[in-house]
N, C-alpha and C positions, 0 to 999 in steps of 0.2 A: 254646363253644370250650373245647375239655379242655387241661390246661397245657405239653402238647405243641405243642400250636397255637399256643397264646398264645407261647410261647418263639421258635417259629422266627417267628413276625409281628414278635415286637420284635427281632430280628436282621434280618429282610430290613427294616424300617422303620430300623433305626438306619445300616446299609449306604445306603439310599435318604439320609437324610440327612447324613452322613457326605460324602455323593458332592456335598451342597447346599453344604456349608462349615461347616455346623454340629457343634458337639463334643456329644458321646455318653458320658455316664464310663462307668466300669469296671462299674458298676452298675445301666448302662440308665437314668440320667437326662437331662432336658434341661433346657435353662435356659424363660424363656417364650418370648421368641421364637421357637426353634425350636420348643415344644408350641404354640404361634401358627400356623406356618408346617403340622404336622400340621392342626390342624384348621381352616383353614383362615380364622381369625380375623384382627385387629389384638391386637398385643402388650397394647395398652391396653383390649379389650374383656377379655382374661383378669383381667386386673388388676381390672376392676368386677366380674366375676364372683365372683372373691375374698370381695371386701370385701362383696358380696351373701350369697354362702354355697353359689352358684350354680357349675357347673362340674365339671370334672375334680378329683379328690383331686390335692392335692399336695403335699411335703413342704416344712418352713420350716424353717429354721437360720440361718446367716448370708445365703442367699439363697433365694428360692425356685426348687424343682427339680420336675419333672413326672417321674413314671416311665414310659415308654415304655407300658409295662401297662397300667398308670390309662389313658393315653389310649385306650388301643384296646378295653377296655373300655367307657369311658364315651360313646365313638362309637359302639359296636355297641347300646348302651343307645337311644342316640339314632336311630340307624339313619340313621349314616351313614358314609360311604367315604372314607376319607383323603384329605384335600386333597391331597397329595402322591402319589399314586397316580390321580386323576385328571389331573395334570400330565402323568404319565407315559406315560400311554396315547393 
């Protein structure tokens, strides 16, 4: 995926969740739950994924935040198709 792709996937993904109830910053992150609800996990398997070393990249501060990117990378790594886009269809 050239970074063209990857730009308009995490726009039509952030739109798709956006439309779920889920908030999106200005910078394409998400909280877990909604990177939960992407790939179609429980909040608390990310969470063991973490703490294993296992998972999606994500960034830590005062909370943890997933980049829209990282996800759809680390899915296509895996080969597999957004939970939320199988909803869809």
């Amino acid at each position: 995926m050239d970074a063209d792709d990857l730009e308009a996937e995490c726009e039509r993904l952030a739109k798709l969740l956006r439309s779920a109830g889920y908030t999106v910053s200005l910078i394409g992150t998400v909280d877990p739950e909604a990177a939960a609800e992407v790939l179609d996990r429980a909040p608390g398997t990310l969470r063991n994924w973490r703490a294993a070393g296992y998972g999606p990249p994500y960034v830590r501060g005062r909370r943890v935040r997933y980049r829209l990117a990282d996800l759809i990378l680390w899915q296509q790594e895996q080969h597999e198709e957004p939970a939320i886009d199988r909803e869809c269809t």
